[in-house]
LOKE-149981 format. One line per 3 residues: number of its first residue (from 1); their letters; for each residue x, y negated, z negated of N, C-alpha, C, O. Coordinates in nm, 4 decimals. Layout:
NUM) a) X/Y/Z/X/Y/Z/X/Y/Z/X/Y/Z  ...;
//
This chain:
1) xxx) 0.0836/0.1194/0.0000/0.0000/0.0000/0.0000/0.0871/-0.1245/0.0000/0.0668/-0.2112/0.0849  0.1655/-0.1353/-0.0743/0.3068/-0.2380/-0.0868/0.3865/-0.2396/0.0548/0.4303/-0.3365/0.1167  0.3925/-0.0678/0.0936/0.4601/-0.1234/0.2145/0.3753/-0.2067/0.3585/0.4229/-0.2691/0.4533;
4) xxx) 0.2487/-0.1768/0.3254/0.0941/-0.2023/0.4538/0.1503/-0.3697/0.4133/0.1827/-0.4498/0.5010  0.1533/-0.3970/0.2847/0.1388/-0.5681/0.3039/0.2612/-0.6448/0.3402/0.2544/-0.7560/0.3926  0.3659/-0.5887/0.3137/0.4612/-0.6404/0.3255/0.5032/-0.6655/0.5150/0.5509/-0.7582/0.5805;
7) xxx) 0.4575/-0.5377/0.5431/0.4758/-0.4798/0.6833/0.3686/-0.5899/0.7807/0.3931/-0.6158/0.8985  0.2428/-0.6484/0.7009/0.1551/-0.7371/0.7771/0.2139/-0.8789/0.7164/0.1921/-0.9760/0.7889  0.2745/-0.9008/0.6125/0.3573/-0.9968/0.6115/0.4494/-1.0600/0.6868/0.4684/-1.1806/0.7019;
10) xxx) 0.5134/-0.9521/0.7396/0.6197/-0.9365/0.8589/0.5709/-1.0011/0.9480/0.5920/-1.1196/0.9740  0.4845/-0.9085/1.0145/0.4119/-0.9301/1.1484/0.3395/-1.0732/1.1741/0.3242/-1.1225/1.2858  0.2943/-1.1360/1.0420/0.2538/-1.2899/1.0281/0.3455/-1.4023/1.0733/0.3285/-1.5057/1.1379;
13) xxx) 0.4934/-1.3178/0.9903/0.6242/-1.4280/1.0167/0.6521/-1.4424/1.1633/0.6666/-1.5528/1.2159  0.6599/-1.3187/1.2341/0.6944/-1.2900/1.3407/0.6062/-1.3616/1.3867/0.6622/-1.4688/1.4096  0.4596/-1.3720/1.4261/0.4060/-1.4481/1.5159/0.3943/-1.5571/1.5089/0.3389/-1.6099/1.6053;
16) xxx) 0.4296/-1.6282/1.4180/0.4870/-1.7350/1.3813/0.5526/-1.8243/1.4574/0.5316/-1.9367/1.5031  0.6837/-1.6997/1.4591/0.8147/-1.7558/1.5176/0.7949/-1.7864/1.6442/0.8233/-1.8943/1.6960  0.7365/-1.6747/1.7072/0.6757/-1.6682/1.7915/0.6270/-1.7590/1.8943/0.6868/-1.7995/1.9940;
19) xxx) 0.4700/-1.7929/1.8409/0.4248/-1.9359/1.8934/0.5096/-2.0550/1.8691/0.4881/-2.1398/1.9558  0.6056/-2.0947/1.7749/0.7004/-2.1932/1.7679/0.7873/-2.1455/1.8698/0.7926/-2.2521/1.9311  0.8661/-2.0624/1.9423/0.9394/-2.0925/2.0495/0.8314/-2.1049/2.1818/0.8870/-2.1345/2.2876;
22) xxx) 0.7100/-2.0892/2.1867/0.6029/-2.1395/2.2484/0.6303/-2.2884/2.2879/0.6152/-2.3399/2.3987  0.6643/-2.3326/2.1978/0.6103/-2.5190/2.2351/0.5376/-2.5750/2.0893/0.5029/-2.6930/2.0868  0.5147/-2.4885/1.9675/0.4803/-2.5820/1.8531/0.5386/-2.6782/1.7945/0.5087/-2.7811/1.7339;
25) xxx) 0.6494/-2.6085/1.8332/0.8170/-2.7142/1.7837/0.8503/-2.8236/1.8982/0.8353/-2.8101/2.0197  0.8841/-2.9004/1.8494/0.9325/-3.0271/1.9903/1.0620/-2.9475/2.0541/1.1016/-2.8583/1.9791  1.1329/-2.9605/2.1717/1.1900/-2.9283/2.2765/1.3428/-2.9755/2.2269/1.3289/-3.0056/2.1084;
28) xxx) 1.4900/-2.9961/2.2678/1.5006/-3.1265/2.2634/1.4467/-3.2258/2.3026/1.3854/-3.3091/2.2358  1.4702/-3.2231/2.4367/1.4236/-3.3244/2.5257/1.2924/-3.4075/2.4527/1.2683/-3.5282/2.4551  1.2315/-3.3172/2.3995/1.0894/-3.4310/2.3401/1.1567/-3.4802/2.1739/1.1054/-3.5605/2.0960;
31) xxx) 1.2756/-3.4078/2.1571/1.3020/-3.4846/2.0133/1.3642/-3.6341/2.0582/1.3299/-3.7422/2.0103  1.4680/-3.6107/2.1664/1.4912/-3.6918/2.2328/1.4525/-3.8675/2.2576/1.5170/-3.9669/2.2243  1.3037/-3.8531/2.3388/1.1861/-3.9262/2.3682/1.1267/-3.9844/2.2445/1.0920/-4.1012/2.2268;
34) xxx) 1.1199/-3.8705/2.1508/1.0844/-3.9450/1.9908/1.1640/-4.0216/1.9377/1.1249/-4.1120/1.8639  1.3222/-3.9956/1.9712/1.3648/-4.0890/1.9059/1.4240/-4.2096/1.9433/1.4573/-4.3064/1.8749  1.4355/-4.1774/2.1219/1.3641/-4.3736/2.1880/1.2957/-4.4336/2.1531/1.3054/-4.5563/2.1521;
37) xxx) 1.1887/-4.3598/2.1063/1.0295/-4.4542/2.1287/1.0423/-4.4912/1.9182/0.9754/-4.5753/1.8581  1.1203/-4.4210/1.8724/1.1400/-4.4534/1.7491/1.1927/-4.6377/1.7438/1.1373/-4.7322/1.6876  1.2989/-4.6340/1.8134/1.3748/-4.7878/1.8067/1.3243/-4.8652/1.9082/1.3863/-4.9641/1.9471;
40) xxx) 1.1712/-4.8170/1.9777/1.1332/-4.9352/2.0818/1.0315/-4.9837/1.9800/0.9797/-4.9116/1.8948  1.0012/-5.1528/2.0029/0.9043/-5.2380/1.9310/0.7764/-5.1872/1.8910/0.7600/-5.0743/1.9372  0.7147/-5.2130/1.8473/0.5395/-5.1606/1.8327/0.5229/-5.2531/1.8472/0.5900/-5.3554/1.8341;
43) xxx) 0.3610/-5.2163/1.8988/0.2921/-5.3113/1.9901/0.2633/-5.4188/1.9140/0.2166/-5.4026/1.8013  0.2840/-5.5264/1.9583/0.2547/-5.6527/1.8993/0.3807/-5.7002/1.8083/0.3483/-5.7805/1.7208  0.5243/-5.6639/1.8130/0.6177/-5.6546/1.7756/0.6852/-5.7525/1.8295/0.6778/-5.7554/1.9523;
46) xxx) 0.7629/-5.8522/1.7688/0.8176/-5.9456/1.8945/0.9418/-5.8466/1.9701/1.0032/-5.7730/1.8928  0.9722/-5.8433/2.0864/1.1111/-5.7748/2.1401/1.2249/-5.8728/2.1592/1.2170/-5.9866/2.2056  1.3173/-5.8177/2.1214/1.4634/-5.8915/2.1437/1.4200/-5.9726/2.2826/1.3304/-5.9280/2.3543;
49) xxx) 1.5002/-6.1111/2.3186/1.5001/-6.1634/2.4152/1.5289/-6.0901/2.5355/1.5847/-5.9823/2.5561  1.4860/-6.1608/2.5957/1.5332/-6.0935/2.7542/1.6182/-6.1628/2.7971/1.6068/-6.2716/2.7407  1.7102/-6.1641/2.8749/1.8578/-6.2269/2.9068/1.7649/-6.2987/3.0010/1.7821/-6.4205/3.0048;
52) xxx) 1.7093/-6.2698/3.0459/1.6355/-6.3974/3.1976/1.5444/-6.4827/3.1545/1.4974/-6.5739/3.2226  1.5065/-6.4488/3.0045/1.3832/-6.5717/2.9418/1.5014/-6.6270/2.8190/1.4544/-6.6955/2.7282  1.6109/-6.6056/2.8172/1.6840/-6.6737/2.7108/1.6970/-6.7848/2.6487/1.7302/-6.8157/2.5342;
55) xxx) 1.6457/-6.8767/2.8008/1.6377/-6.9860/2.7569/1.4481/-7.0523/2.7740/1.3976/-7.1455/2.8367  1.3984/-6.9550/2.6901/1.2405/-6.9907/2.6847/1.2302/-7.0804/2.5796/1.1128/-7.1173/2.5789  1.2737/-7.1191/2.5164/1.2584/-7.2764/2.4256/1.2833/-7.3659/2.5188/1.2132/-7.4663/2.5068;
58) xxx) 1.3927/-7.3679/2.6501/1.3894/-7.4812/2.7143/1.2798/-7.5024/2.8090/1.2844/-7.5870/2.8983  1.1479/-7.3973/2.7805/1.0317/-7.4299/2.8542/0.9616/-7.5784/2.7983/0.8663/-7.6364/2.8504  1.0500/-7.6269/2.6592/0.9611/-7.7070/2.5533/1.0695/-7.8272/2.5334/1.0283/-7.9107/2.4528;
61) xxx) 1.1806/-7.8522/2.5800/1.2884/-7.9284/2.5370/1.2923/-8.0182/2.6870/1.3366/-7.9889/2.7980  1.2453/-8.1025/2.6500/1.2451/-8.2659/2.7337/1.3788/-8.2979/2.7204/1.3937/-8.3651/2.6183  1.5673/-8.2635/2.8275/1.6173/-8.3302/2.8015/1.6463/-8.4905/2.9251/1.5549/-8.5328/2.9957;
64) xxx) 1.7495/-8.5363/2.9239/1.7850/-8.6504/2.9834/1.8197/-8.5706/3.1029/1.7109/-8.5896/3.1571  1.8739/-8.5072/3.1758/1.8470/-8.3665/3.3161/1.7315/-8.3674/3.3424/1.6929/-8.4553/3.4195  1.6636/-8.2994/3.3045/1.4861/-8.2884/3.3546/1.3945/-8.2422/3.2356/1.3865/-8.2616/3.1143;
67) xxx) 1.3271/-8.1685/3.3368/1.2128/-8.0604/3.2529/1.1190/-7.9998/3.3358/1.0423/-8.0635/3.4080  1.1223/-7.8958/3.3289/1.0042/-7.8002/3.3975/1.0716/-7.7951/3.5281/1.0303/-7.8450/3.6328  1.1403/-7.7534/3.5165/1.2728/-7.7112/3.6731/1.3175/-7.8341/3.7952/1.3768/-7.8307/3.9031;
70) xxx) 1.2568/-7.9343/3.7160/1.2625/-8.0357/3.8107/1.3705/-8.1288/3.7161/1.3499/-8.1447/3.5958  1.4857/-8.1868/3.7851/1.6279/-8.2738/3.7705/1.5926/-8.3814/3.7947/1.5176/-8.3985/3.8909  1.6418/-8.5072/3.7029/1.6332/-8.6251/3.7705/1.7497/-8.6516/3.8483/1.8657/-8.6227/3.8187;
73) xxx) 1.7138/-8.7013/3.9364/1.8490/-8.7476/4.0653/1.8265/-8.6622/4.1438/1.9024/-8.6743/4.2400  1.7371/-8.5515/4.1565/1.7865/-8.4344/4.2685/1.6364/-8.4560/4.3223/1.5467/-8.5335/4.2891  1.6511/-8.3142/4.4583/1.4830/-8.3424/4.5102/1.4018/-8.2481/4.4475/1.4611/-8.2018/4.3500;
76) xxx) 1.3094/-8.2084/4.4602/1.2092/-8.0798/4.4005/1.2204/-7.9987/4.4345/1.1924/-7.9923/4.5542  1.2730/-7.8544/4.3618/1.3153/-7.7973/4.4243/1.2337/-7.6909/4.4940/1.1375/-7.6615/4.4231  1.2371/-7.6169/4.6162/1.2069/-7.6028/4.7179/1.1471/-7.4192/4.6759/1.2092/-7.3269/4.6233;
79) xxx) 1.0254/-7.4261/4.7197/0.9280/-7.3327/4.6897/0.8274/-7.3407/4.5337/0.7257/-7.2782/4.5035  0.9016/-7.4388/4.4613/0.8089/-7.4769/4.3563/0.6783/-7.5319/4.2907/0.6597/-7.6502/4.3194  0.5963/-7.4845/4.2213/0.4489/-7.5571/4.2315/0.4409/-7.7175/4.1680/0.3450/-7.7666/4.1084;
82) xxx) 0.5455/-7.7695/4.1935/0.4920/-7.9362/4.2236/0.4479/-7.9868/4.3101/0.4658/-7.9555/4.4278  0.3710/-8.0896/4.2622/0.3227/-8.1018/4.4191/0.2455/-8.2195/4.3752/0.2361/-8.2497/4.2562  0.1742/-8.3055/4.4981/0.1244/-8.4549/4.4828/-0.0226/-8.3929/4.4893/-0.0585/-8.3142/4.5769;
85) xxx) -0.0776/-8.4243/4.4177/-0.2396/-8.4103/4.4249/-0.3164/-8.4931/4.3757/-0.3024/-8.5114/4.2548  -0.4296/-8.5771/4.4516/-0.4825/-8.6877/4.4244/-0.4432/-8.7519/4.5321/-0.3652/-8.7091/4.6172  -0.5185/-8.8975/4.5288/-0.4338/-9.0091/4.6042/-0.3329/-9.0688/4.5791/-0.3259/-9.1172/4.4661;
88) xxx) -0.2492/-9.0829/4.6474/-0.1090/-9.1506/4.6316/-0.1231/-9.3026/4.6969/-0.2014/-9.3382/4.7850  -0.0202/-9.3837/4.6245/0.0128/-9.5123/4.6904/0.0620/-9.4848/4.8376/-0.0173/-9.5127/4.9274  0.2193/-9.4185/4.8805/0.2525/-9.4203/4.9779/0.3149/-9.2705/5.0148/0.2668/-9.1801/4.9465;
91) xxx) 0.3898/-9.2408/5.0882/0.5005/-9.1483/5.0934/0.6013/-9.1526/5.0703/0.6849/-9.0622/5.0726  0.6162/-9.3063/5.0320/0.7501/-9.2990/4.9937/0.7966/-9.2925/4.8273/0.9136/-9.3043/4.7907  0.6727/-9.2699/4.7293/0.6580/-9.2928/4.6234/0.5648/-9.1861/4.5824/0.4519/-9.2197/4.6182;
94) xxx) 0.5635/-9.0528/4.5125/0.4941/-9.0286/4.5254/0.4741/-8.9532/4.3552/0.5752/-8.9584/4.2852  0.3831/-8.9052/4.3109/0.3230/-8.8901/4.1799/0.2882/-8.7411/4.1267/0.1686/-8.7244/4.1027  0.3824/-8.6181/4.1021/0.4017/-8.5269/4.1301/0.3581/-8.4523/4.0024/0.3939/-8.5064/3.8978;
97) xxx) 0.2704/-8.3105/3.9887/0.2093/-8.2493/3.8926/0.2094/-8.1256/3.8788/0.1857/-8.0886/3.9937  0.2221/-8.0147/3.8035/0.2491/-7.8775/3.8218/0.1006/-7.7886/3.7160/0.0572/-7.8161/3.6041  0.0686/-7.7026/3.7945/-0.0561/-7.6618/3.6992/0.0365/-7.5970/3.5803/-0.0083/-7.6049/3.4659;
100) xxx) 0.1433/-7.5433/3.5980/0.2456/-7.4894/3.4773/0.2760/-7.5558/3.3910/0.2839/-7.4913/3.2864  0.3096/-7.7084/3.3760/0.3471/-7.7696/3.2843/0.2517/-7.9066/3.3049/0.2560/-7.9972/3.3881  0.1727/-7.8822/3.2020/0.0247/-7.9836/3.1738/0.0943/-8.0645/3.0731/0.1831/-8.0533/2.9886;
103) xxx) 0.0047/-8.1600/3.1259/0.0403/-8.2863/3.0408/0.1756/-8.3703/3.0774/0.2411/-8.4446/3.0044  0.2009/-8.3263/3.2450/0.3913/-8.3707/3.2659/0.3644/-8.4032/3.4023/0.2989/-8.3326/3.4790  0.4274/-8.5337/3.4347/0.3881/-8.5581/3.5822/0.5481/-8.6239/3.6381/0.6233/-8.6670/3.5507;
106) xxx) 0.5819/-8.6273/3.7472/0.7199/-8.6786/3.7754/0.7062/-8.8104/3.8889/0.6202/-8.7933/3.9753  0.7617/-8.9018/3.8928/0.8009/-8.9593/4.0003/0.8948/-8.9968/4.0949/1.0005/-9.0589/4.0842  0.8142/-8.9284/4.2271/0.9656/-8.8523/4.3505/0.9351/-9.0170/4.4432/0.8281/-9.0568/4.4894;
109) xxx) 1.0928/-9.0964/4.4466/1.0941/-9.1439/4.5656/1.1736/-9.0762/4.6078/1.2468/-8.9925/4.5548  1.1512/-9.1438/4.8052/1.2839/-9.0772/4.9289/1.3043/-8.9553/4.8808/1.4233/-8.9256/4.8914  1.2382/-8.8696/4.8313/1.2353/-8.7131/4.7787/1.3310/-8.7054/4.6765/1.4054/-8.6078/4.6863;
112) xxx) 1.3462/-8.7633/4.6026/1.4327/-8.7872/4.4926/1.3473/-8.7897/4.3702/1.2692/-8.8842/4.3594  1.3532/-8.6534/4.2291/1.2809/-8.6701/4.1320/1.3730/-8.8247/3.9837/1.4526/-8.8099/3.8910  1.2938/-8.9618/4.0465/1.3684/-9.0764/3.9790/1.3232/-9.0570/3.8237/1.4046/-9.0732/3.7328;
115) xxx) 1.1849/-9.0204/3.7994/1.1030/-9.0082/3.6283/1.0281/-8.9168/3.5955/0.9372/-8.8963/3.6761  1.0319/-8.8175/3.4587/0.9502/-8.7485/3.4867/0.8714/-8.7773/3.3218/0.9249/-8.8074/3.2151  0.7443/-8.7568/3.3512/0.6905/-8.8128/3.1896/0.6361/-8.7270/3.1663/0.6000/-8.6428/3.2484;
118) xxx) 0.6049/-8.7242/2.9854/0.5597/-8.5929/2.9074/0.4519/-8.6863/2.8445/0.4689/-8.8013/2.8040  0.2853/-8.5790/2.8449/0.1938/-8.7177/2.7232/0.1751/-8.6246/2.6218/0.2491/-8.5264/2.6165  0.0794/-8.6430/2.5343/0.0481/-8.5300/2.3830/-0.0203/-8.4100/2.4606/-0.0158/-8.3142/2.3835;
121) xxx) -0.0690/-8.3803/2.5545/-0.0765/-8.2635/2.5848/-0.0171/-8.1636/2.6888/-0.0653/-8.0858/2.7711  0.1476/-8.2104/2.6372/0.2380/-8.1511/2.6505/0.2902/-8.0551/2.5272/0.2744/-8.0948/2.4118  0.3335/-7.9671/2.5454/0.3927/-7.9232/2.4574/0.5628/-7.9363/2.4136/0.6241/-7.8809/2.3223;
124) xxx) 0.6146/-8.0441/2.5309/0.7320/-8.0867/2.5765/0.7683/-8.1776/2.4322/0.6830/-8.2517/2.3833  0.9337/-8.1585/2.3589/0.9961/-8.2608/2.2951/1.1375/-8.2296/2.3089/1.1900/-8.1236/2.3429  1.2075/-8.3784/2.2656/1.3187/-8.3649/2.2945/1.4363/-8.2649/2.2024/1.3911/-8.2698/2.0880;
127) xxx) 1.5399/-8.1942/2.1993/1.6247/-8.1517/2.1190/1.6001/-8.1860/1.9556/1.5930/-8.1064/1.8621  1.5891/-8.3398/1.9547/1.5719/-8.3597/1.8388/1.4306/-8.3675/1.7160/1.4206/-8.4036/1.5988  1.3467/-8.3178/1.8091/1.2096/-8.2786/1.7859/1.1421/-8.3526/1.7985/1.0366/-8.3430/1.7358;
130) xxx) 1.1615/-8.4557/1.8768/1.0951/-8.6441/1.8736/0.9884/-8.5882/1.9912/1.0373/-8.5141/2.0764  0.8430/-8.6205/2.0000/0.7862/-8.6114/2.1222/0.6569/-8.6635/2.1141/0.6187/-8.6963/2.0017  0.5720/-8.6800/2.2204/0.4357/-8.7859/2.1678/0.3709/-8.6598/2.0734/0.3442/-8.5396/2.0742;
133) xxx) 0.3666/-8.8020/1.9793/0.2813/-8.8050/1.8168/0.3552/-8.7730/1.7125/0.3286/-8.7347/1.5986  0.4853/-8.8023/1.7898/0.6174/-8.8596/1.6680/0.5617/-9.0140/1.6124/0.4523/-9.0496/1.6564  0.6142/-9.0813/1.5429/0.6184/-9.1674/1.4928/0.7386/-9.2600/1.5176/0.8545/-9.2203/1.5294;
136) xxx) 0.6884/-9.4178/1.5258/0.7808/-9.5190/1.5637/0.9291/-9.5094/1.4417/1.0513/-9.5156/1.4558  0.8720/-9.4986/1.3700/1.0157/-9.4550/1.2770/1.0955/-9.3373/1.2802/1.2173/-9.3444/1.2637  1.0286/-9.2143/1.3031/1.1101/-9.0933/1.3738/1.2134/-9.1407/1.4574/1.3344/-9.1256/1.4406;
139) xxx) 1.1259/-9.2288/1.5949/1.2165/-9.2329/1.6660/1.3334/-9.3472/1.6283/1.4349/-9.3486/1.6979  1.3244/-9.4081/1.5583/1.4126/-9.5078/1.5511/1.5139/-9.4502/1.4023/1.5989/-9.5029/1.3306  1.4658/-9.3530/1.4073/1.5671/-9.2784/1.2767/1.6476/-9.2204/1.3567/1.7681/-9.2095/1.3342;
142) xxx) 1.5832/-9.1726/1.4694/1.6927/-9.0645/1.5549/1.7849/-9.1625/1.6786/1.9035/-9.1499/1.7089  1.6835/-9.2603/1.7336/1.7767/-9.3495/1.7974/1.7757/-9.5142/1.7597/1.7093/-9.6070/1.8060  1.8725/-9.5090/1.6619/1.8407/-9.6541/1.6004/1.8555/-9.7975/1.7350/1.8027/-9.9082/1.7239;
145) xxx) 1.9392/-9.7510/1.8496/1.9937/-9.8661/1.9144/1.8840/-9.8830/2.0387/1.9092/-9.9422/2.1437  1.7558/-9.8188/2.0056/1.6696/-9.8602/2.1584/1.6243/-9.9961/2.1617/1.6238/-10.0684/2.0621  1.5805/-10.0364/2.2931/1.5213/-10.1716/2.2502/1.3702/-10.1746/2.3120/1.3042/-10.1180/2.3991;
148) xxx) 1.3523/-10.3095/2.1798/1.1655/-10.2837/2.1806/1.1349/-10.3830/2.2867/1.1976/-10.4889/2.2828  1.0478/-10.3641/2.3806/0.9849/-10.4537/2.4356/0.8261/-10.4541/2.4277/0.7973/-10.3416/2.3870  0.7103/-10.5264/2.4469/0.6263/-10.5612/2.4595/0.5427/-10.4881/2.5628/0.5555/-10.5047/2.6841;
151) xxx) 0.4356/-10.3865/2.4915/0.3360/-10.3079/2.5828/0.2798/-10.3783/2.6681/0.2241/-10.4796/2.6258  0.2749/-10.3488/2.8196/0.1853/-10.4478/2.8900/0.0388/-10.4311/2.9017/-0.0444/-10.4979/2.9632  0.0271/-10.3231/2.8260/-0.1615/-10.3276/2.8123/-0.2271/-10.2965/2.6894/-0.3469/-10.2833/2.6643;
154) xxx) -0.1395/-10.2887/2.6278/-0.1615/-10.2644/2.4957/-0.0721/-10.3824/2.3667/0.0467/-10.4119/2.3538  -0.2105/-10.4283/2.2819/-0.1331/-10.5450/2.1952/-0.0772/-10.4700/2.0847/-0.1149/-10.3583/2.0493  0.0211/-10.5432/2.0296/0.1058/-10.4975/1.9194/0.0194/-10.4594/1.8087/-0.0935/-10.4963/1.7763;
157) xxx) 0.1025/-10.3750/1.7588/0.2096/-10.3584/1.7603/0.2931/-10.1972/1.8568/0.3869/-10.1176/1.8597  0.1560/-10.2451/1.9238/0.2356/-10.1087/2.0509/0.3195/-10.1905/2.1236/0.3035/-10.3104/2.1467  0.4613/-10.0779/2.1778/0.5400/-10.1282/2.2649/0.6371/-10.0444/2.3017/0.6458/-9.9463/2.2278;
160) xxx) 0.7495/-10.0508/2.4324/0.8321/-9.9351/2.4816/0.9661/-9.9460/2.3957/1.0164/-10.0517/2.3575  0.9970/-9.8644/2.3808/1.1351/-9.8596/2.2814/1.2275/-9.8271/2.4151/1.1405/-9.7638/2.4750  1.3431/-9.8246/2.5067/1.4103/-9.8106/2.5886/1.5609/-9.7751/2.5565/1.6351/-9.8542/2.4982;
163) xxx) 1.6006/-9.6479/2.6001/1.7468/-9.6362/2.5823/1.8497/-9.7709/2.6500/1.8228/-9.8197/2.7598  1.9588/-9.8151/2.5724/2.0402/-9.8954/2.6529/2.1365/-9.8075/2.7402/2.1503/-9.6853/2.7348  2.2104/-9.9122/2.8352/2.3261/-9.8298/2.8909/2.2530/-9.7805/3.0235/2.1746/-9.8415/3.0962;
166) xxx) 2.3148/-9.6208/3.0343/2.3544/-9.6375/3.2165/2.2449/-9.5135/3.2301/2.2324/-9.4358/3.1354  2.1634/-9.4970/3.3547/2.0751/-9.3885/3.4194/2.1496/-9.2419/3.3445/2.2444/-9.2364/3.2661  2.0980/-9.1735/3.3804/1.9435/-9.1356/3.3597/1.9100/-9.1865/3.1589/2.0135/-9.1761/3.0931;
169) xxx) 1.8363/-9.2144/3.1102/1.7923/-9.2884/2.9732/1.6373/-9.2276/2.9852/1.5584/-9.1826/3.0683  1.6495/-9.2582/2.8437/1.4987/-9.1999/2.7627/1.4370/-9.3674/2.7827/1.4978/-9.4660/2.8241  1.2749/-9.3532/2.7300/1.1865/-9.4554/2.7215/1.0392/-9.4150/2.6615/0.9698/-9.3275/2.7132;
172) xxx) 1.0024/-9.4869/2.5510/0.9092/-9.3919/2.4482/0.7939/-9.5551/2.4536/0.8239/-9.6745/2.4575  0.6615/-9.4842/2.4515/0.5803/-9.5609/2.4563/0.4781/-9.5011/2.3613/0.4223/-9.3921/2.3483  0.4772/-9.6848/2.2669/0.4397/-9.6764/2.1353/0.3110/-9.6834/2.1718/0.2778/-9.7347/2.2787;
175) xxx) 0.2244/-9.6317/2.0853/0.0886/-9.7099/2.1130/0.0445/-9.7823/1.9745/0.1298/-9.7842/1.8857  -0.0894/-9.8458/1.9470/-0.1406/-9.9594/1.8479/-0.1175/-9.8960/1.7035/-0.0947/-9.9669/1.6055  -0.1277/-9.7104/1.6959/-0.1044/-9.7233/1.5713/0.0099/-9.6533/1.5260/0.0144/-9.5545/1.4529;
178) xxx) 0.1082/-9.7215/1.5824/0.3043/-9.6180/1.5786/0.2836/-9.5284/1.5834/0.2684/-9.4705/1.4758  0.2665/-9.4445/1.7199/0.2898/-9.3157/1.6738/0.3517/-9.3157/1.8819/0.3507/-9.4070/1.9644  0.3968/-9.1665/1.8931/0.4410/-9.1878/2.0566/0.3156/-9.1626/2.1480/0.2467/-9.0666/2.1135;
181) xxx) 0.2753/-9.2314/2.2570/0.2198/-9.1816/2.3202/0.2436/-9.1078/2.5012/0.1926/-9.0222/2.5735  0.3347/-9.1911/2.5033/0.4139/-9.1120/2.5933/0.5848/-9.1089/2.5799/0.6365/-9.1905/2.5036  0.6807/-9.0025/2.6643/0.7947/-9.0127/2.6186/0.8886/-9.0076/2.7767/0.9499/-8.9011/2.7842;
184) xxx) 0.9020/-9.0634/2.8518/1.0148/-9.0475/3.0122/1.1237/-9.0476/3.0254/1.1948/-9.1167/2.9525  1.1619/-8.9890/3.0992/1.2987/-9.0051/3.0949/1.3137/-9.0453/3.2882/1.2225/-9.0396/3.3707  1.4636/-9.0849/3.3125/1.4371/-9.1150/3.4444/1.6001/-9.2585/3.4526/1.6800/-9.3136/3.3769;
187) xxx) 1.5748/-9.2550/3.5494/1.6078/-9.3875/3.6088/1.5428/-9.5300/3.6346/1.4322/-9.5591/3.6801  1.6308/-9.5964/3.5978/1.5788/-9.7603/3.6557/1.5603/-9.7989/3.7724/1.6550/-9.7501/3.8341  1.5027/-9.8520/3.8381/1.3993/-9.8986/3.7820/1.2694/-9.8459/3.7974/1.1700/-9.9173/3.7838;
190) xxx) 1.2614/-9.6929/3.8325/1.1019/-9.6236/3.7839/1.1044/-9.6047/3.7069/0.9899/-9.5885/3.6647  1.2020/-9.5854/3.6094/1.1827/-9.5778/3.4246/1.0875/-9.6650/3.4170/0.9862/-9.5958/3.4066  1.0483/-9.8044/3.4155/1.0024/-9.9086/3.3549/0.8484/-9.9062/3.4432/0.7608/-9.9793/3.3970;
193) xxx) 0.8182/-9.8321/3.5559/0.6802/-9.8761/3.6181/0.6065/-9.8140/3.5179/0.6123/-9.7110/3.4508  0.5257/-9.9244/3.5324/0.4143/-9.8896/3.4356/0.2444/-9.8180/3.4953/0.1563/-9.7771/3.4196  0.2386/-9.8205/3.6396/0.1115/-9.7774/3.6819/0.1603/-9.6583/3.7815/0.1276/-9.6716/3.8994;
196) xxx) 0.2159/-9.5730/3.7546/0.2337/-9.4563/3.8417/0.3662/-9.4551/3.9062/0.4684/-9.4031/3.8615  0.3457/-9.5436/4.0591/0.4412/-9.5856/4.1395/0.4455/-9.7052/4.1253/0.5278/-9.7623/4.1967  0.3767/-9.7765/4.0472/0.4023/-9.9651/4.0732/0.4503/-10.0065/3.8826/0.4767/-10.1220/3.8492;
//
């Protein structure tokens, strides 16, 4: 009787073993796969950068160069979704907008990007975190030497704060209750137009 159970004991182990060299047991190859998928992210995990989005903060950094793939001094570059939409003054001036970067419009003469401006519904600021709905003292903490001039449609104490010195320069437009409402960068003298192209 001892030996009947022991003997169906056996025969339990054995089929056991059995169905485990079946496929109950993982393979290598599937221990393998488990332990890729061990060190890949879970879903909703942020993943290490990607070497080709590396520089995805500079989707948000307004510098004195450009923003949103467009250079000041250079032309637009070629296959890109800028583009003039609306009426324009002329062709030779023209008022340039990207459905990708809202709230940001550029101004191309002789195909040349001369200004490109950021408003609050941008998500665009500069390096130093200054961007519209900064504050007139932000900016003058970060650039003490701009100079103030007098809003032309707006009464004080709104007004443009202007980098001194040589192209390409920043230019921040205050509005009535200090705070930024718009921020350009660009060349003179489309830095300073105040109605688009004029």
């Amino acid at each position: 009787m001892i030996e009947r159970g022991r003997a169906a004991l056996f025969s339990a182990a054995l089929a056991a073993v059995t169905l485990a060299g079946c496929g109950s047991q993982p393979s290598a190859d599937q221990t393998d796969r488990a332990a890729d998928a061990a060190v890949e992210p879970e879903k909703g995990a942020k993943a290490a950068p990607d070497p080709a989005s590396a520089n995805a903060d500079d989707r948000k950094t307004l510098t004195l160069e450009g923003y949103g793939g467009l250079k000041i001094g250079e032309p637009v570059p070629a296959g890109s979704d800028w583009a003039a939409r609306g009426a324009q003054i002329s062709d030779a001036c023209l008022t340039i907008t990207s459905p990708r970067w809202p709230g940001t419009y550029a101004i191309v003469e002789e195909k040349i990007v001369r200004r490109i401006t950021v408003d609050d519904s941008s998500a665009a600021e500069l390096v130093e975190g200054i961007g519209p709905g900064s504050t007139e003292a932000q900016v003058l903490a970060a650039f003490p030497s701009f100079v103030a001039s007098p809003h032309k449609y707006v009464d004080a104490p709104a007004k443009y704060l202007t980098q001194p010195g040589s192209d390409p320069r920043l230019r921040f437009e205050i509005d009535d209750g200090g705070k930024v409402s718009l921020v350009h960068v660009g060349i003179m003298p489309t830095l300073e137009y105040v109605e688009g192209c004029a």
